[in-house]
C-alpha positions in Angstrom: 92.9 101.3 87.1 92.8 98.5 84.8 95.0 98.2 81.6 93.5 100.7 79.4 93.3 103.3 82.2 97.4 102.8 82.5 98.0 102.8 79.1 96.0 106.0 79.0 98.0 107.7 81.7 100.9 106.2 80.6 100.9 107.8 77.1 99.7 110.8 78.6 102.7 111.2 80.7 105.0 110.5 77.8 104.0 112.6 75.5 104.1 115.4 78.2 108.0 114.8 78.8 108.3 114.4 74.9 106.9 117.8 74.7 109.3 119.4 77.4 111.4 121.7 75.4 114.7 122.4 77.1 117.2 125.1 76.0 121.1 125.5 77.0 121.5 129.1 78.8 122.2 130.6 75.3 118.9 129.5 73.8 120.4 127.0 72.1 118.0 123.5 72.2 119.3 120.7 73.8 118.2 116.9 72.6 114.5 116.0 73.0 113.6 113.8 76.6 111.7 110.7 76.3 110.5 107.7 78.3 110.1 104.1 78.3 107.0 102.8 80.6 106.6 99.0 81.5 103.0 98.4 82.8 102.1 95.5 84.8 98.8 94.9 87.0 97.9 92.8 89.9 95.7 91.0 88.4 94.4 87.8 90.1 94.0 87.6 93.9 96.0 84.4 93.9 99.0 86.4 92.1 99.3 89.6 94.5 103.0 89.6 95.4 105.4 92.5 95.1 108.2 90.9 93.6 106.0 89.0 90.7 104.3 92.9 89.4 108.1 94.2 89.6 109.3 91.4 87.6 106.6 91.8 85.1 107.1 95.8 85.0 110.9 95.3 84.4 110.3 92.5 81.9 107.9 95.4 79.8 110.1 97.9 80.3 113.1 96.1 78.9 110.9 95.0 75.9 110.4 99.5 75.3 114.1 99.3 75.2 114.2 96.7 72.7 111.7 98.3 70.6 113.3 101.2 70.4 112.8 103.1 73.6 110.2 106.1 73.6 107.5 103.8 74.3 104.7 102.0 76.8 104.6 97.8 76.9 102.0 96.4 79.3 102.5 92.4 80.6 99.5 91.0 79.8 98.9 88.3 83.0 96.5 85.8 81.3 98.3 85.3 78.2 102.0 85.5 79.1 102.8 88.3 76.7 103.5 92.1 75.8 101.2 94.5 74.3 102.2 97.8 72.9 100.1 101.2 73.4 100.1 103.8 70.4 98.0 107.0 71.4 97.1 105.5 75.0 95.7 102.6 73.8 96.6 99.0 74.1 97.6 97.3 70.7 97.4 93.3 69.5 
């Protein structure tokens, strides 16, 4: 999958846990659940270790968290920057 197929998946999967609605045993609701993804992709044969996708993950996931949390950054490889998805797709 390349980055718009994880972006897709990506907001797919949080909007499902957004949607989870979860209730104390008295019915009572208890504060929404939500998700930060950071996507990164091997995406050059000469840049296929484990440690570097990891790196770039964490680095997109901490950007969510700056951002606000609730939300999907991917590492973009070729241009040494984040890019944000609304609605599972990748955003300038």
């Amino acid at each position: 999958t390349g980055p718009p197929g994880a972006a897709m998946i990506s907001e797919r999967l949080r909007r499902n846990i957004e949607a989870i609605e979860l209730r104390e045993q008295n019915g009572k609701p208890l504060r929404t659940i939500t998700i930060s993804i950071g996507i990164a992709l091997f995406e050059s044969a000469a840049d296929r270790h484990p440690d570097t996708l990891i790196k770039r993950a964490d680095e997109a996931l901490y950007m969510c968290k700056e951002k606000g949390r609730n939300c999907i950054y991917y590492y973009n490889y070729q241009e040494e920057r984040m890019i944000s998805t609304r609605n599972g797709k990748l955003e300038e």
